[in-house]
LOTORLO-155207 format. One record per residue: residue number from 1; x, y negated, z of N, C-alpha, C in turn. Coordinates in nm, 3 decimals, padded with zeros to 5 digits, m for minus. Each point is the difference from the previous one (the first is absolute). Layout:
+------+---------+---------+---------+---------+----------+---------+---------+---------+---------+
| resi |  n_east | n_north |    n_up | ca_east | ca_north |   ca_up |  c_east | c_north |    c_up |
+------+---------+---------+---------+---------+----------+---------+---------+---------+---------+
|  NUM |       X |       Y |       Z |       X |        Y |       Z |       X |       Y |       Z |
...
+------+---------+---------+---------+---------+----------+---------+---------+---------+---------+
END
This chain:
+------+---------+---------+---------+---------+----------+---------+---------+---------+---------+
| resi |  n_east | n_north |    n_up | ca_east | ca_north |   ca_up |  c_east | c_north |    c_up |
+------+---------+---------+---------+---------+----------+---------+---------+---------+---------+
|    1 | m01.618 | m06.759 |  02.454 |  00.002 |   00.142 |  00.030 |  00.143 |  00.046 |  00.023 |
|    2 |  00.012 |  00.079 |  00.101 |  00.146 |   00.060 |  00.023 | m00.053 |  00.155 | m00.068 |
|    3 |  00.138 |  00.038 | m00.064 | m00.009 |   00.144 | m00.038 |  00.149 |  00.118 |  00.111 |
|    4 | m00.058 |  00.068 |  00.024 |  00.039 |   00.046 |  00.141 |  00.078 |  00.146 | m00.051 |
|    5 |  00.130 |  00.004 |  00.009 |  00.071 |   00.148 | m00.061 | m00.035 |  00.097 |  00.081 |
|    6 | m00.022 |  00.090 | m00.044 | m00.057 |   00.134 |  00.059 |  00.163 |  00.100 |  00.018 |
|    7 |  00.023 |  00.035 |  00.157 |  00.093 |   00.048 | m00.022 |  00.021 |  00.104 |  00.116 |
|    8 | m00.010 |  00.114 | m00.035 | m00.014 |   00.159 |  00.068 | m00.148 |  00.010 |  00.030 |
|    9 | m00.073 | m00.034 | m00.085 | m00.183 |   00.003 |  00.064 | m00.016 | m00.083 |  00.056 |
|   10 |  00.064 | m00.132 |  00.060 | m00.047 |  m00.107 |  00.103 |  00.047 | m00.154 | m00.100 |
|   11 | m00.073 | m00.073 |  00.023 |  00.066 |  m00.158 |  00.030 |  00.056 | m00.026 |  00.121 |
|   12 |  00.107 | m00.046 | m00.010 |  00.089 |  m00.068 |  00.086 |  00.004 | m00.149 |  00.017 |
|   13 | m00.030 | m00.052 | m00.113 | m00.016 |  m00.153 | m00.004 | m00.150 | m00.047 |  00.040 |
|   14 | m00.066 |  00.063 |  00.057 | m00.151 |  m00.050 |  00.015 | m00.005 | m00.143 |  00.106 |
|   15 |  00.043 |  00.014 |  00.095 |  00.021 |  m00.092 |  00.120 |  00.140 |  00.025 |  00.045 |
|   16 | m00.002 | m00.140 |  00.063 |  00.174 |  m00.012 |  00.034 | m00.003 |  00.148 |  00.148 |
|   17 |  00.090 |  00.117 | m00.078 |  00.055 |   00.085 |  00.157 | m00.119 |  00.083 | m00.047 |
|   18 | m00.119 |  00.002 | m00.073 | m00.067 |   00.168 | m00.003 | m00.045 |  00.025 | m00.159 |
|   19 |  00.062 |  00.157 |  00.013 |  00.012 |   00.051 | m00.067 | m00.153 |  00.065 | m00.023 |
|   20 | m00.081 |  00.005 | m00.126 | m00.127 |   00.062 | m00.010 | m00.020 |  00.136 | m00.102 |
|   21 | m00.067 |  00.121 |  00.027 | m00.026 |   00.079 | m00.078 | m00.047 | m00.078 | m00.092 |
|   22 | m00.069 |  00.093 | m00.114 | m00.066 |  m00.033 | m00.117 | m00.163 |  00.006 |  00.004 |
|   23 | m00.002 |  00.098 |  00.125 | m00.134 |   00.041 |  00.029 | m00.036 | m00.127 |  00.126 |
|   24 |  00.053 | m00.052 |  00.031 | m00.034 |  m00.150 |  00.077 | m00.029 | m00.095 | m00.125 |
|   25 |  00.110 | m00.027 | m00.121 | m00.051 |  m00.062 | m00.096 | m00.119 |  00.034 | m00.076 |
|   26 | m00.056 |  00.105 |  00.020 | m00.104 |   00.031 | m00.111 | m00.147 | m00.037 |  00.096 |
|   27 |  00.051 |  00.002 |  00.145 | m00.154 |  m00.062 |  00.068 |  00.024 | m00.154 |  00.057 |
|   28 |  00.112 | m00.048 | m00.093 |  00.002 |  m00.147 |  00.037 | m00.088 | m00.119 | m00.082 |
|   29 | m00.051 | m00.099 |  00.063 | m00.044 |  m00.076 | m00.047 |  00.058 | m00.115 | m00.119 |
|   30 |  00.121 |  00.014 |  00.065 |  00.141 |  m00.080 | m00.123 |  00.073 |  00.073 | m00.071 |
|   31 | m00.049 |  00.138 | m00.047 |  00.030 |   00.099 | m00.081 | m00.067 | m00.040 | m00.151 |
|   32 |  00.029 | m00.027 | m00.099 | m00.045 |  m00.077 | m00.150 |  00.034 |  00.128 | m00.090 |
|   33 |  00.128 |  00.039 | m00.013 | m00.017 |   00.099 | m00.104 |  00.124 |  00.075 |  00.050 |
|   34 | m00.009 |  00.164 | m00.067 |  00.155 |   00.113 | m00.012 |  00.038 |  00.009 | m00.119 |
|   35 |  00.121 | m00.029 | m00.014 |  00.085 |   00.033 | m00.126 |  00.006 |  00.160 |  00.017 |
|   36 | m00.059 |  00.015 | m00.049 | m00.019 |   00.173 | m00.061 |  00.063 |  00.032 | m00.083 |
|   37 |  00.116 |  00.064 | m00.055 |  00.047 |   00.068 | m00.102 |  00.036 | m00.112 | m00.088 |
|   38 |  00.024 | m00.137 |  00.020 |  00.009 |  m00.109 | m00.089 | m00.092 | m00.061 | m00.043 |
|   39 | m00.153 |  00.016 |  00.029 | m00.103 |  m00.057 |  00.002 | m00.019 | m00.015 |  00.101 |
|   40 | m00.131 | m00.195 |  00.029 | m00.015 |  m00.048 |  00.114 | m00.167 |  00.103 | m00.021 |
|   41 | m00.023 |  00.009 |  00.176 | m00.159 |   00.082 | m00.007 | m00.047 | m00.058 |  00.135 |
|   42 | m00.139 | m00.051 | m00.031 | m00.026 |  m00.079 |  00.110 | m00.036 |  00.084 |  00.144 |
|   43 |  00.050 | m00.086 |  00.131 | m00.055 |   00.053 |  00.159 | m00.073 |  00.050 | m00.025 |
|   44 | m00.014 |  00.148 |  00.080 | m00.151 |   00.074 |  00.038 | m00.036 | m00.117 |  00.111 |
|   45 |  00.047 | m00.057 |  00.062 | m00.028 |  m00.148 |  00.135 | m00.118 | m00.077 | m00.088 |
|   46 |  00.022 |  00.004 | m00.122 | m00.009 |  m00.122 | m00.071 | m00.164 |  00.050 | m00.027 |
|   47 | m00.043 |  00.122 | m00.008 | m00.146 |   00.045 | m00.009 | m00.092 | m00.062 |  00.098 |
|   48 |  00.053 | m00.018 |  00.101 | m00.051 |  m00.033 |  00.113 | m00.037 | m00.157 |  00.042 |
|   49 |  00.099 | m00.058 | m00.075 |  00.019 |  m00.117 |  00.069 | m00.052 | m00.142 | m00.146 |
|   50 |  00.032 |  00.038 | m00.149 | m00.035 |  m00.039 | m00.088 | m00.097 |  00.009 | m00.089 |
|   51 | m00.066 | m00.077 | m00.086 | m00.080 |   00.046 | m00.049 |  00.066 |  00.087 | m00.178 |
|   52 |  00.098 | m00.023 | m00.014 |  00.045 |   00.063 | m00.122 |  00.089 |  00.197 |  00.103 |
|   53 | m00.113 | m00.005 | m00.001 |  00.020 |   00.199 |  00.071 |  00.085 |  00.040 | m00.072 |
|   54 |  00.097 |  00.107 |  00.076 |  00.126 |   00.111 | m00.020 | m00.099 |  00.119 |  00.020 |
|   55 |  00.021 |  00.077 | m00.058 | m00.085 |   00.128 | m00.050 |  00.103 |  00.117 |  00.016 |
|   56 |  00.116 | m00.055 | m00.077 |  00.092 |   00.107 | m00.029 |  00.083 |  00.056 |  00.082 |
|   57 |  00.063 |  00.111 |  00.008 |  00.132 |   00.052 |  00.152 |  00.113 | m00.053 | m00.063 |
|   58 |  00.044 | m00.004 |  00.084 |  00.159 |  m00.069 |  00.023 |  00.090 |  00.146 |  00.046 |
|   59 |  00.135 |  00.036 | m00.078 |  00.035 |   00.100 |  00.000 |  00.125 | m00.075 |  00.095 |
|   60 | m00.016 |  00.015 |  00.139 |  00.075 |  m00.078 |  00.093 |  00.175 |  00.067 | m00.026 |
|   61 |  00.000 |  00.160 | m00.055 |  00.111 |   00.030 |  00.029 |  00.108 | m00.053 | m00.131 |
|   62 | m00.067 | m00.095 | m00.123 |  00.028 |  m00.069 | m00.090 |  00.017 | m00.120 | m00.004 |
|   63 | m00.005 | m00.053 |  00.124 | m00.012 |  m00.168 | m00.006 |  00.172 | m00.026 |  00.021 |
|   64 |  00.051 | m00.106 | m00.127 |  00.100 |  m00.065 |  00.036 |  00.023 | m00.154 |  00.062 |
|   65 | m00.164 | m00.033 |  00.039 | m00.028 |  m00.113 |  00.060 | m00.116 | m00.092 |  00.010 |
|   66 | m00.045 | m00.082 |  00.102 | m00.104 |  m00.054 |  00.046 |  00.019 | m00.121 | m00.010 |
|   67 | m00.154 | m00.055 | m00.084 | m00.003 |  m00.154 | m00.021 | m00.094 | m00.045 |  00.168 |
|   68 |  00.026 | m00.130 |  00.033 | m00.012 |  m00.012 |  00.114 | m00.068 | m00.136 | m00.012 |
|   69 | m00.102 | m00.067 |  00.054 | m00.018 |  m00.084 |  00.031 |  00.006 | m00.119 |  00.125 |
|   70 |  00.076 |  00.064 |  00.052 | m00.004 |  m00.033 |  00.194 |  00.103 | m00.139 | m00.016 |
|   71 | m00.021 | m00.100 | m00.027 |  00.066 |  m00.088 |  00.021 |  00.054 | m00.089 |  00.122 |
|   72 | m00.110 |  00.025 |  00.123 |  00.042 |  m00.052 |  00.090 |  00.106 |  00.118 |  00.122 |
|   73 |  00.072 |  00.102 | m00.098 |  00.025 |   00.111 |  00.139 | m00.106 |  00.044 |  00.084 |
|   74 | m00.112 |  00.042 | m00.004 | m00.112 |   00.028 |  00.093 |  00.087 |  00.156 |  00.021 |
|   75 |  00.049 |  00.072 | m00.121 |  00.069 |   00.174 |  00.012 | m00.149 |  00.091 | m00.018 |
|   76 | m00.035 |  00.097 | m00.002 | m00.095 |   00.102 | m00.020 | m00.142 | m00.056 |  00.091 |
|   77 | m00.109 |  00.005 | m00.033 | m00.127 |  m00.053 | m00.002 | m00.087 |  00.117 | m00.027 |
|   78 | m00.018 |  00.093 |  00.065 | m00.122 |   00.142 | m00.072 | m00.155 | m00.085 | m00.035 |
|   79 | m00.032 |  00.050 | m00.116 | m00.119 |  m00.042 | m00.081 | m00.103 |  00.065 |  00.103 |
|   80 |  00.049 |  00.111 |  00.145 | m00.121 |   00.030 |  00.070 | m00.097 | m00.066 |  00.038 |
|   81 |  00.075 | m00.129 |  00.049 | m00.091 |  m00.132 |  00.068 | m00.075 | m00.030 | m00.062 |
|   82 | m00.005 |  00.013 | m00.128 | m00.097 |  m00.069 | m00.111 | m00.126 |  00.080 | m00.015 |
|   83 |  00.028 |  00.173 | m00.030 | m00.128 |   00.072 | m00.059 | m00.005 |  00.043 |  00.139 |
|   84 |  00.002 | m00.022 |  00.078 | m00.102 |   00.052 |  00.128 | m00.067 | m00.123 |  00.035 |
+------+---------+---------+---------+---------+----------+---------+---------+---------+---------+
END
């Protein structure tokens, strides 16, 4: 897992050269968890796509960072493809 610094509302380190909101991370498929206030809280992505469901909101304007699973560089993936 890469953990991804959150910095002015965006990741910058997501893919080599793009920079991603937070609101791209929260409908990503390689979105795992937000460090919220110093607690990890799992993807709202993660409702969708796992069977251990995220229920809870994510207070995006609190995140000091994103756990990431994207190991091969794929960069942002929307969970749309999936629930449609």
């Amino acid at each position: 897992m890469r953990v991804l610094k959150v910095e002015k509302g965006a990741v910058p380190s997501c893919q080599a050269g793009a920079t991603r909101t937070l609101d791209n991370c929260r409908f990503c498929v390689h979105s795992v968890r937000f460090c919220e206030d110093g607690r990890w809280v799992i993807s709202p992505a993660r409702a969708y796509c796992m069977l251990k469901r995220a229920t809870g909101e994510v207070n995006m304007g609190q995140v000091s960072a994103v756990e990431c699973d994207d190991d091969g560089s794929e960069g942002f993936r929307s969970i749309m493809s999936i629930i449609s």
